[in-house]
C-alpha positions in Angstrom: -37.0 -163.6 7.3 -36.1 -165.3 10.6 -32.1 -164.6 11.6 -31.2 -168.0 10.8 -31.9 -168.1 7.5 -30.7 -164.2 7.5 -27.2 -165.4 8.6 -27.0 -168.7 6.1 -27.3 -165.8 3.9 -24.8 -163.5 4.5 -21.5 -163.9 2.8 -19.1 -163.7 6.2 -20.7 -167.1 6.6 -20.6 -169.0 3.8 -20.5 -172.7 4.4 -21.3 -173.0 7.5 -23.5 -175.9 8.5 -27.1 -175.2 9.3 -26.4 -176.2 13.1 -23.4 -173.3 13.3 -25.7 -171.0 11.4 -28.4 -171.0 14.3 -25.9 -170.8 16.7 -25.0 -167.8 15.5 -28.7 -166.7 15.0 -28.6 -167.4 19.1 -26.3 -164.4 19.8 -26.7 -161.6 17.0 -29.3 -158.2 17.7 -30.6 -156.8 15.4 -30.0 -152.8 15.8 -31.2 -149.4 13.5 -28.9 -146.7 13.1 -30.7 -143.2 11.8 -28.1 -141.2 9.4 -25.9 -139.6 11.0 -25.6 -142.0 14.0 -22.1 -143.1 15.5 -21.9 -147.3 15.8 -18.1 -146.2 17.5 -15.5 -143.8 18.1 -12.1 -144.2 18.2 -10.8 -146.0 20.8 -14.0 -147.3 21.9 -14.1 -150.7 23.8 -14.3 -152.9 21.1 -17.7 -154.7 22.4 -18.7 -156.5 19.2 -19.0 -156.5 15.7 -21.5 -155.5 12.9 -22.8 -156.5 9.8 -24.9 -154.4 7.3 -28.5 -155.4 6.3 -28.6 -152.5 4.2 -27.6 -148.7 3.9 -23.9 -147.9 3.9 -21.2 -146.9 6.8 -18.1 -145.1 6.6 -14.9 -145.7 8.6 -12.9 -142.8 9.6 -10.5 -141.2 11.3 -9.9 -137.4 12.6 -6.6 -135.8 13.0 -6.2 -133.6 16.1 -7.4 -130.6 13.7 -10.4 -132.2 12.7 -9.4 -133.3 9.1 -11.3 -136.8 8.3 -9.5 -139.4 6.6 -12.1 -142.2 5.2 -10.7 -145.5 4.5 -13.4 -147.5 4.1 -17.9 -146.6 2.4 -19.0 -150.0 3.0 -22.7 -151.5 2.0 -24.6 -154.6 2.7 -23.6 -156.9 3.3 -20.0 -156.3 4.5 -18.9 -156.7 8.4 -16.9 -154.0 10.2 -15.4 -154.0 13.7 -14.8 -157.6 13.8 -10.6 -157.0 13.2 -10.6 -155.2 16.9 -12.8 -158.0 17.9 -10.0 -160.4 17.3 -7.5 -158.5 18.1 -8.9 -157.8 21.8 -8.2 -154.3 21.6 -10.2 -151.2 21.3 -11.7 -149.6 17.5 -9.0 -148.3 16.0 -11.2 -145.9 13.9 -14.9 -144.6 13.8 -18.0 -145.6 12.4 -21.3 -143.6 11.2 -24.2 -144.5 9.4 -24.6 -142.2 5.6 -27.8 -143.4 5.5 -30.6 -145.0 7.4 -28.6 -148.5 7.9 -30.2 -151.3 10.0 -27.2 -154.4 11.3 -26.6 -157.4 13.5 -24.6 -157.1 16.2 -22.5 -159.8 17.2 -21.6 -159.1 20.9 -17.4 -160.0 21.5 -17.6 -161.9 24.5 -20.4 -164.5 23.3 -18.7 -164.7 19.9 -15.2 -165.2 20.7 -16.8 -167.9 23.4 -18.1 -169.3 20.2 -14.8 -169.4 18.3 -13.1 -171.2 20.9 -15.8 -174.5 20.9 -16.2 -174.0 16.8 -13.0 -172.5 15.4 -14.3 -173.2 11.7 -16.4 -170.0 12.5 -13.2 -167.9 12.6 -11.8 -169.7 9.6 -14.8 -168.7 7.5 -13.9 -164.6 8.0 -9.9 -165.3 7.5 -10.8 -164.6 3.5 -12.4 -161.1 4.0 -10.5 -160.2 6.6 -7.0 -160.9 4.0 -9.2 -159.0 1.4 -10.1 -155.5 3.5 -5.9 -155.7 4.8 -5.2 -155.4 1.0 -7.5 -152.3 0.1 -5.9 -150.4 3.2 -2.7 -151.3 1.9 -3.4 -150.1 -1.6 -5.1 -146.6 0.0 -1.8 -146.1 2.0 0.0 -146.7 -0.9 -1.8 -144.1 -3.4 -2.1 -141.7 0.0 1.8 -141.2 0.7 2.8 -141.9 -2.8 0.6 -140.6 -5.3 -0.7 -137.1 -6.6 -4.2 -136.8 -6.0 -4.7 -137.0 -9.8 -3.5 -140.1 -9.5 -5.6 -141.6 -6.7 -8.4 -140.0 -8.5 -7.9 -142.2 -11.5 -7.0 -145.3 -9.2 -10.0 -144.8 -7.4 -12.2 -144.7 -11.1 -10.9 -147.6 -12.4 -11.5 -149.5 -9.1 -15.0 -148.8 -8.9 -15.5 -149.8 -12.9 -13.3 -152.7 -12.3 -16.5 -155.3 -12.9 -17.9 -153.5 -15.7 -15.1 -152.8 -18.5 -17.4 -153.0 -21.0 -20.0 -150.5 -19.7 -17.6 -148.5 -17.9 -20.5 -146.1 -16.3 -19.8 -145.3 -12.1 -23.0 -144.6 -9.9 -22.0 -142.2 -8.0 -23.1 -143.7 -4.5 -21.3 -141.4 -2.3 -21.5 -137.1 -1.9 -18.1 -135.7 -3.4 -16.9 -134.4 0.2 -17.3 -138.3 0.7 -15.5 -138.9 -2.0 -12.4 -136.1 -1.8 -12.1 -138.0 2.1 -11.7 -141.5 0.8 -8.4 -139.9 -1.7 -7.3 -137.4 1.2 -8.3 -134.4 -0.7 -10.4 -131.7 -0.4 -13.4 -131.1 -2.4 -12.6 -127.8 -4.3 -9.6 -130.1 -5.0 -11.8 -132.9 -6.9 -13.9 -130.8 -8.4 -11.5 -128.8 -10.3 -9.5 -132.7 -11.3 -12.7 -134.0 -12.4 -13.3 -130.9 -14.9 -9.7 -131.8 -16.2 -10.1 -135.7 -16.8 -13.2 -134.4 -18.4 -11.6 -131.4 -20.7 -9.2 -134.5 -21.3 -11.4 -136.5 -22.9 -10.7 -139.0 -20.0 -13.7 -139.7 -18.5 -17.6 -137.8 -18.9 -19.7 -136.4 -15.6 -23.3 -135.9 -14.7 -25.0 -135.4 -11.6 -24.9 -139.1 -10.6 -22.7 -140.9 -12.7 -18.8 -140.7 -14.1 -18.4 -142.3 -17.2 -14.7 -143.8 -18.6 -14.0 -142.4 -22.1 -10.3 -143.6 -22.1 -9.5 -146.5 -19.8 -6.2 -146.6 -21.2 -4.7 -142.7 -21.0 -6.9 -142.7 -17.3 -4.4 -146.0 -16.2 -2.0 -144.3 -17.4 -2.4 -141.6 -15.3 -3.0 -144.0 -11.9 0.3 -145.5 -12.6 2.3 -142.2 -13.0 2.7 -142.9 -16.8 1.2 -139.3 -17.4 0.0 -136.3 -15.7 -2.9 -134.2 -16.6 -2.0 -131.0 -19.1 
């Protein structure tokens, strides 16, 4: 698939016109990270955005004694970097590819050149950009005021949040991965999943987590209850 079409395609950039489209197609690279690879660090020069083709990317932060705070597993085909971009200053986190993850790269300079001839481009990123502000928001909130029991349950009935009826989770991330993104530590999980599960609140295997009691588990994300 040529880039053009590539980019008509990708969400960031719906309805654009086919003119701003290959326009676009004129500055983005196309770029392979291996897992394990670094896109940024922390306070990096923020020298462009990315968008994933496919794979999945997890934004981070370290505290000065190495603990990792995740805020953000993202998958194809979401953007990341492109709020530094805007902002002019450098990435305010860091970036690393889980698994093999190919992306375009929108270089800052060429792209903010762009926004200032077309600025419906900019207006066309305003949605997702309102819409990733309001999941940090909601993970500072369950971080600084809520047990990790709590977040845990949060965190369930997010990722089930399209699929009430079916309420099975693929688990597509490890649980150190997991136990990051709720600011916990994995012996920590572990031993809260075992009591949602002697609970009756929720069912585990190997991959997947499956909701037994949506109603008792939202209970327990909004402080209404507390694990025995």
């Amino acid at each position: 698939m040529d880039m053009t079409s590539i980019i008509a395609g990708l969400p960031l950039f719906q309805g654009l016109a086919p003119h701003q489209n290959a326009t676009l197609a004129g500055i983005a690279q196309r770029r392979y990270y291996s897992k394990g690879q670094i896109f940024f660090s922390e306070g990096d020069n923020a020298d462009g955005f990315y968008i994933i083709l496919s794979g999945r990317v997890k934004i981070f932060k370290l505290s000065p004694d190495g603990k990792e705070q995740i805020f953000h597993i993202l998958e194809a085909p979401e953007p990341f970097g492109e709020a530094a971009v805007f902002s002019g200053e450098n990435f305010p986190a860091s970036a690393t590819a889980l698994v093999e993850t190919p992306v375009l790269f929108f270089p800052a300079g060429k792209f903010t050149g762009l926004i200032r001839q077309d600025p419906i481009l900019a207006l066309s990123m305003l949605g997702l950009l309102s819409l990733r502000l309001r999941k940090l928001t909601t993970l500072v909130e369950n971080l600084s005021l809520k047990e990790v029991p709590a977040r845990l349950a949060a965190y369930l009935l997010y990722q089930s949040r399209d699929n009430e009826h079916k309420p099975v989770i693929e688990l597509d991330v490890s649980k150190n991965q997991m136990a990051g993104l709720l600011g916990t530590i994995p012996e920590t999980l572990s031993r809260i999943l075992k009591r949602m599960a002697e609970e009756n609140l929720i069912k585990t295997d190997a991959r997947t987590i499956t909701i037994l009691n949506r109603k008792h588990l939202t209970d327990l994300a909004e402080g209404l209850r507390k694990l025995s």
